[in-house]
N, CA, C and O atoms as a GROMACS GRO file, in nm:
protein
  324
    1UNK      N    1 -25.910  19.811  -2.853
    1UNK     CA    2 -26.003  19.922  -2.845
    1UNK      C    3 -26.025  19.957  -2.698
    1UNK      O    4 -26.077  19.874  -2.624
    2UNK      N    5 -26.002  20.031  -2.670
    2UNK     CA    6 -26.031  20.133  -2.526
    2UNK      C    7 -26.185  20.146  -2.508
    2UNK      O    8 -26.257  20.166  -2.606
    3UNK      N    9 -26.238  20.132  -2.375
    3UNK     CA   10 -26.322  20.127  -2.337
    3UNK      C   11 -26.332  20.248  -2.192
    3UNK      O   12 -26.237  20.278  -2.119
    4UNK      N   13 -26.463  20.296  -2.182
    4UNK     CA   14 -26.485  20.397  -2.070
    4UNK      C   15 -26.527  20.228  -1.982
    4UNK      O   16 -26.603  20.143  -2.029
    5UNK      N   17 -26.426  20.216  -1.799
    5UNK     CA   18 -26.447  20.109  -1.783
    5UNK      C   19 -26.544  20.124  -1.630
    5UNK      O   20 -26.488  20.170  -1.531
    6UNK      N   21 -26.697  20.077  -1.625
    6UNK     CA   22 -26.738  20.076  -1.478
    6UNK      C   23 -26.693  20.037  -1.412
    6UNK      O   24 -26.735  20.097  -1.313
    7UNK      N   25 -26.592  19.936  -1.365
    7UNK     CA   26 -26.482  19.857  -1.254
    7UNK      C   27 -26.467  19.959  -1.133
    7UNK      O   28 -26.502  19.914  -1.024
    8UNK      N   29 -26.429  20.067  -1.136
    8UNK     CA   30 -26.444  20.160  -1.046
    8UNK      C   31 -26.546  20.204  -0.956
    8UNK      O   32 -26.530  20.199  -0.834
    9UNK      N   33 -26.680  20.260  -1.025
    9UNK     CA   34 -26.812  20.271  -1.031
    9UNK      C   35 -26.842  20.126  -0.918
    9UNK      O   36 -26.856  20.129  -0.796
   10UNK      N   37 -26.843  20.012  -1.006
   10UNK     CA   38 -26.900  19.889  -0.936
   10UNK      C   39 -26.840  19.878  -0.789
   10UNK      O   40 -26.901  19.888  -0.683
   11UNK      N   41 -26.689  19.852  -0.814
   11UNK     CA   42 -26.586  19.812  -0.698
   11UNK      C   43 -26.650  19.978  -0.565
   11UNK      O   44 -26.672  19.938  -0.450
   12UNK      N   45 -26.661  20.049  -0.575
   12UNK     CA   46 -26.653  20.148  -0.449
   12UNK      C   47 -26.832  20.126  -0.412
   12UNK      O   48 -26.867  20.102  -0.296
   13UNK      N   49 -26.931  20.139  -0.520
   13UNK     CA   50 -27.022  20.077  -0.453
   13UNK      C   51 -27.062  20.004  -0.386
   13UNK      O   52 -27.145  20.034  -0.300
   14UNK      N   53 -27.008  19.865  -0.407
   14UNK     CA   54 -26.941  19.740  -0.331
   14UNK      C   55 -26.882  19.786  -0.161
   14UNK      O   56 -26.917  19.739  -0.053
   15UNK      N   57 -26.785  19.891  -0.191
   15UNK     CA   58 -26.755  19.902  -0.088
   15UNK      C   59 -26.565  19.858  -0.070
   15UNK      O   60 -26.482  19.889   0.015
   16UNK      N   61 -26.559  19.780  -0.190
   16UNK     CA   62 -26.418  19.699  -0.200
   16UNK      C   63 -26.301  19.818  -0.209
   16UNK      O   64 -26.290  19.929  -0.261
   17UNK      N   65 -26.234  19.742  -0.141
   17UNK     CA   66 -26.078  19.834  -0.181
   17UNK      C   67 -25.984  19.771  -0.316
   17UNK      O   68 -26.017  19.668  -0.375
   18UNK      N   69 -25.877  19.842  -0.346
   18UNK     CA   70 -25.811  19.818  -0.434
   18UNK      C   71 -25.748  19.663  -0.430
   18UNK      O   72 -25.746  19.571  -0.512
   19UNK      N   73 -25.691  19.684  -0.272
   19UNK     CA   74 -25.618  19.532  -0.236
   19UNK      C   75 -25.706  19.404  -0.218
   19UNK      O   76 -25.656  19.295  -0.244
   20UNK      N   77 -25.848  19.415  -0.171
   20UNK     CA   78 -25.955  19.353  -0.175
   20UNK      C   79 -25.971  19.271  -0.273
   20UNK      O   80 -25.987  19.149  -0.271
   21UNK      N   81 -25.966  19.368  -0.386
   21UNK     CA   82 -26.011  19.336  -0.558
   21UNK      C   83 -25.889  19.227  -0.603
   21UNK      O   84 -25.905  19.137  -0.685
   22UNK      N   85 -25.745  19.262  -0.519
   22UNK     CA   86 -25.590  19.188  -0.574
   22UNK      C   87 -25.688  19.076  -0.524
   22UNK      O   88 -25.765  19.006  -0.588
   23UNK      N   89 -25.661  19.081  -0.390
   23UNK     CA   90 -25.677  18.952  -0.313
   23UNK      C   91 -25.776  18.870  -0.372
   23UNK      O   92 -25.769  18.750  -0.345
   24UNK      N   93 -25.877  18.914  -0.457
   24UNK     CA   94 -26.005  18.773  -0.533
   24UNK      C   95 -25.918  18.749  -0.638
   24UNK      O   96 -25.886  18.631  -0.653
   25UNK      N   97 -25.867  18.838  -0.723
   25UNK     CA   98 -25.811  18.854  -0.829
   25UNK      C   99 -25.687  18.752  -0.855
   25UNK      O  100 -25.698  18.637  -0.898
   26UNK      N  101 -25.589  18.805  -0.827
   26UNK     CA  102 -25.428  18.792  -0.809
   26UNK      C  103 -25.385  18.898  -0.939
   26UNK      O  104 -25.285  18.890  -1.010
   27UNK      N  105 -25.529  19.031  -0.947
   27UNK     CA  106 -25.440  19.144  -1.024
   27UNK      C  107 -25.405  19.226  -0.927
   27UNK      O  108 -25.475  19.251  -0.829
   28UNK      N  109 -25.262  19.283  -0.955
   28UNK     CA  110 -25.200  19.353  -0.875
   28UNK      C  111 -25.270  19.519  -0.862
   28UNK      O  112 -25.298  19.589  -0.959
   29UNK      N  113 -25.294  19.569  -0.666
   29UNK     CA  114 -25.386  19.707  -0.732
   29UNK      C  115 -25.310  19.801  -0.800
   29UNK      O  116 -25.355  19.913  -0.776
   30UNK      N  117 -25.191  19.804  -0.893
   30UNK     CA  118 -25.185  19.920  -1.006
   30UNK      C  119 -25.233  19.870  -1.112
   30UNK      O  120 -25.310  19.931  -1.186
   31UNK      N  121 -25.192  19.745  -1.133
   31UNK     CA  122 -25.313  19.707  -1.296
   31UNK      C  123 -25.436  19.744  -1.308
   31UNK      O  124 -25.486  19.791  -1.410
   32UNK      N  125 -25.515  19.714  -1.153
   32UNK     CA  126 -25.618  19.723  -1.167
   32UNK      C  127 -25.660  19.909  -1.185
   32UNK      O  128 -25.719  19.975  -1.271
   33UNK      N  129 -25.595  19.939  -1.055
   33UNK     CA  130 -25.633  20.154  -1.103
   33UNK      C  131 -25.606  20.177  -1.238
   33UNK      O  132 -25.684  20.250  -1.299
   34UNK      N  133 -25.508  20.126  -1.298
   34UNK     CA  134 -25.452  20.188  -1.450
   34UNK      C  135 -25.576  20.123  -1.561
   34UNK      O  136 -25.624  20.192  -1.651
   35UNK      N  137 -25.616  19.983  -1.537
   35UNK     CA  138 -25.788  19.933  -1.583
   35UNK      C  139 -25.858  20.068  -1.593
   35UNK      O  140 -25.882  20.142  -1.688
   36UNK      N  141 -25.892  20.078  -1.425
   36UNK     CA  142 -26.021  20.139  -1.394
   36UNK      C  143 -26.007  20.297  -1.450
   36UNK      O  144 -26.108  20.367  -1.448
   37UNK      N  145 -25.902  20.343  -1.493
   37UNK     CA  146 -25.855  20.474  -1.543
   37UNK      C  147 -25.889  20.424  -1.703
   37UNK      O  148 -25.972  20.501  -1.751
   38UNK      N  149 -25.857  20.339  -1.778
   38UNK     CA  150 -25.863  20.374  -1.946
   38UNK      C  151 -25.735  20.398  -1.940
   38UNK      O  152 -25.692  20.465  -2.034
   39UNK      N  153 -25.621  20.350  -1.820
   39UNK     CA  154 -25.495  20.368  -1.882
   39UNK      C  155 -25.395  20.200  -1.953
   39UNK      O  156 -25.294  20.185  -2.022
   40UNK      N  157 -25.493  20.104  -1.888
   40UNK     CA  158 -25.423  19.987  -1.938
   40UNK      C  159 -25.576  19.878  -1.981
   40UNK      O  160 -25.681  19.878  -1.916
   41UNK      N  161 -25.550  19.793  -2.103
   41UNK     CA  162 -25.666  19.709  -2.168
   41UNK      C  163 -25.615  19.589  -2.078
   41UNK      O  164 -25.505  19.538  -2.056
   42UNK      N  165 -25.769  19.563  -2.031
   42UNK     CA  166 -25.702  19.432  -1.927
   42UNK      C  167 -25.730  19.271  -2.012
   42UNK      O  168 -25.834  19.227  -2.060
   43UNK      N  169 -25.596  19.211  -2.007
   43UNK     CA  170 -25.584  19.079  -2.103
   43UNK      C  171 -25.733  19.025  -2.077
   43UNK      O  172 -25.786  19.051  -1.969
   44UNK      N  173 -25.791  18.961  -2.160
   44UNK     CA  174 -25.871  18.837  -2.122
   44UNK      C  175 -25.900  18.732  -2.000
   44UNK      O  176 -26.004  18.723  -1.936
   45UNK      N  177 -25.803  18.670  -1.989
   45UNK     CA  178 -25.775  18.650  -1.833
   45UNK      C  179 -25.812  18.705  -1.722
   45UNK      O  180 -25.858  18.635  -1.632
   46UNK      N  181 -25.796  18.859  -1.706
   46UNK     CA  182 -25.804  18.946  -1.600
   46UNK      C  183 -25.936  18.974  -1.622
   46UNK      O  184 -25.985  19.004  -1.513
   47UNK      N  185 -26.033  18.980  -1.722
   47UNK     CA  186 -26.149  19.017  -1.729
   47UNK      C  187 -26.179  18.922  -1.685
   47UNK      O  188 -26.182  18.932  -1.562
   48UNK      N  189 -26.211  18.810  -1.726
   48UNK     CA  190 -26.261  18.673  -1.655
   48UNK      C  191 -26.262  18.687  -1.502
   48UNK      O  192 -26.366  18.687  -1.436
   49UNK      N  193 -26.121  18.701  -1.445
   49UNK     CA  194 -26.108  18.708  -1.334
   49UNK      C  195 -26.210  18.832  -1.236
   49UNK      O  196 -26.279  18.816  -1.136
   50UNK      N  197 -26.185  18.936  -1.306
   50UNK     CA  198 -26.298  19.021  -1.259
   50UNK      C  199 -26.429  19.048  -1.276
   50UNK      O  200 -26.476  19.155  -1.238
   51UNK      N  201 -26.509  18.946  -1.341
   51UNK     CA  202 -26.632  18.896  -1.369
   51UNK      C  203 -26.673  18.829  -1.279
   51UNK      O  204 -26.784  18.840  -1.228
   52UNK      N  205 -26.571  18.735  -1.244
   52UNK     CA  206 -26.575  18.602  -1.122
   52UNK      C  207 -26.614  18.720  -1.035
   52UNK      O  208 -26.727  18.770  -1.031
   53UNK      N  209 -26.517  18.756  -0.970
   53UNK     CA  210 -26.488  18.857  -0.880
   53UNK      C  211 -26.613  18.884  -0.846
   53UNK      O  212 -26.666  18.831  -0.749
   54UNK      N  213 -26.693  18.999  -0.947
   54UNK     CA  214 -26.787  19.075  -0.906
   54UNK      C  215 -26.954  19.018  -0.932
   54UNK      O  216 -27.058  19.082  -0.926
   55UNK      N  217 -26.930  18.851  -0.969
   55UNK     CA  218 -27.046  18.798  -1.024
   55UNK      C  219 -27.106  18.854  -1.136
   55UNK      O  220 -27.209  18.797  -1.173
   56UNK      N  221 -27.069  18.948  -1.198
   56UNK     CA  222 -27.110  18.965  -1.317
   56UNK      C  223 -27.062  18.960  -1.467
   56UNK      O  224 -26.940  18.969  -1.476
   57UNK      N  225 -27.115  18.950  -1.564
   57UNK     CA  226 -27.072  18.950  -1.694
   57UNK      C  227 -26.939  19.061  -1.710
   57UNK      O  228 -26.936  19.175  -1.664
   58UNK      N  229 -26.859  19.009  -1.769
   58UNK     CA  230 -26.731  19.124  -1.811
   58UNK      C  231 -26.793  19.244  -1.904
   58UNK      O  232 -26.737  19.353  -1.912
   59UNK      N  233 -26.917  19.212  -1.975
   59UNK     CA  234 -26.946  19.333  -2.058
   59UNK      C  235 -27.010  19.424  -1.962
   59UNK      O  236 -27.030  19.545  -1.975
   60UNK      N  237 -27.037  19.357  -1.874
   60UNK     CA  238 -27.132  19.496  -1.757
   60UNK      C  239 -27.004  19.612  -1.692
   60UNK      O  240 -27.020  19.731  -1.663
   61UNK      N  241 -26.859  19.514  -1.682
   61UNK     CA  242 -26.784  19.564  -1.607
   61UNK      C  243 -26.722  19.667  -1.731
   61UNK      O  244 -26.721  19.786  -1.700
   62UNK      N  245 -26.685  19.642  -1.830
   62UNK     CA  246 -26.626  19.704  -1.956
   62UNK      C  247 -26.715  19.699  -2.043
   62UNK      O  248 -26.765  19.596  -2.086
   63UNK      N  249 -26.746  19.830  -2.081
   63UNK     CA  250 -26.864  19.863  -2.164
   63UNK      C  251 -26.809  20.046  -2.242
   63UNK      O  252 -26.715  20.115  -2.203
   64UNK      N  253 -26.905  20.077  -2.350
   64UNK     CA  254 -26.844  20.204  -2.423
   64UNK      C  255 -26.907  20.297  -2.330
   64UNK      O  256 -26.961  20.242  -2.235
   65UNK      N  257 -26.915  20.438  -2.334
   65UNK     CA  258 -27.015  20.544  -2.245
   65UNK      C  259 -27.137  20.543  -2.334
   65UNK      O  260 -27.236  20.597  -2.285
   66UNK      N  261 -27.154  20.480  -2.489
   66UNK     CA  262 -27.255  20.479  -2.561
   66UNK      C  263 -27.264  20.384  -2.681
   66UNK      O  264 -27.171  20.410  -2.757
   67UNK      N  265 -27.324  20.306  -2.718
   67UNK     CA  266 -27.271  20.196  -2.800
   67UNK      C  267 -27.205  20.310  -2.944
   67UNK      O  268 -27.217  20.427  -2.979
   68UNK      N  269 -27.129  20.177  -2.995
   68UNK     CA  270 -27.037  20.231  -3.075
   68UNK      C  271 -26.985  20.359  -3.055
   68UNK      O  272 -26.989  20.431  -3.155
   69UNK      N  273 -26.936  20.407  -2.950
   69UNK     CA  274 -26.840  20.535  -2.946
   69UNK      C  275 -26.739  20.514  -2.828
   69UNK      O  276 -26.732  20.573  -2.720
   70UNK      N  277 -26.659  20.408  -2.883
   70UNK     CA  278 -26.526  20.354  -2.810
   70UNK      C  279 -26.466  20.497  -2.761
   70UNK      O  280 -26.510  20.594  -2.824
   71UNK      N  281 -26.367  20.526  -2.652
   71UNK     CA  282 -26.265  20.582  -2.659
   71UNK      C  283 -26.161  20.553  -2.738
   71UNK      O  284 -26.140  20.432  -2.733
   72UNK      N  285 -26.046  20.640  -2.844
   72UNK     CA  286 -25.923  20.592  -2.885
   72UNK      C  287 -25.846  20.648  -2.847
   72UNK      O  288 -25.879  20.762  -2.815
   73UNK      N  289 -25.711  20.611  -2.827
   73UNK     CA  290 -25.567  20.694  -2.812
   73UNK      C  291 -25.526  20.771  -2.935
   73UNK      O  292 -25.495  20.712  -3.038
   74UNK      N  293 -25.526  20.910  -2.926
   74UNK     CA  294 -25.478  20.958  -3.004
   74UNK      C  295 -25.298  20.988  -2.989
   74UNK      O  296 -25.216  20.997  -3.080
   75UNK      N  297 -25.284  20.995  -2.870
   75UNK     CA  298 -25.129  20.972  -2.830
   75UNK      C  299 -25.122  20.961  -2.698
   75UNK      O  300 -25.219  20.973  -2.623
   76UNK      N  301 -25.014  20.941  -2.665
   76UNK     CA  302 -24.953  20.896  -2.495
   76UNK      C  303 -25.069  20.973  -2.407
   76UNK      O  304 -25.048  21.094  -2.399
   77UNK      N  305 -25.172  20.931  -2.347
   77UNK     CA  306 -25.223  21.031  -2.220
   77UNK      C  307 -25.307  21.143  -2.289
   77UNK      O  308 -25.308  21.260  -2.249
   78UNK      N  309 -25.372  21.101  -2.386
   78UNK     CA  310 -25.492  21.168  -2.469
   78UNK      C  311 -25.578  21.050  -2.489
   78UNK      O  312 -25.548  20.932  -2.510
   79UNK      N  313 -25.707  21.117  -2.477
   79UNK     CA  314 -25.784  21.015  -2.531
   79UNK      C  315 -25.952  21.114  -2.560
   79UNK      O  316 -25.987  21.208  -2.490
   80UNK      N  317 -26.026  21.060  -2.673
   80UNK     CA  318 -26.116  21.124  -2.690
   80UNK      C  319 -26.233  21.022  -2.732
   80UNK      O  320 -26.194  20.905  -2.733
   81UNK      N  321 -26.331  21.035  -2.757
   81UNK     CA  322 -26.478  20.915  -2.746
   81UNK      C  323 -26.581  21.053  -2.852
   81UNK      O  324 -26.698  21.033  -2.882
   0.00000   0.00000   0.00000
């Protein structure tokens, strides 16, 4: 299930750059932009990792724009909520 993801939001408030985020991480920065876009679901792992990262809970970082109203793929590079 696709999620509208704050990672973006958080990370530039912060102040962090893309490579910043690799370097705590060891996610590479296109995984992470394609994350922070709703273009790639980041494994389990990588959430963890970016929880660590930002000291906070993974649900703060990935969350819906409103409970229960996920984004879905309706096809390649569409998406609607």
């Amino acid at each position: 299930m696709a999620v509208i993801l704050y990672l973006r939001q958080e990370r530039q408030r912060r102040g962090w750059s893309l490579t910043y985020v690799t370097r705590m991480t060891g996610i590479s920065p296109g995984d992470i932009s394609l994350i922070e876009r709703g273009l790639r679901t980041p494994f389990p792992r990588w959430q963890a990792e970016l929880a660590r990262a930002f000291g906070m809970p993974a649900r703060r970082l990935f969350r819906a724009s409103s409970p229960g109203t996920p984004l879905t793929r309706t096809r390649k590079g569409s998406r609607h909520g």
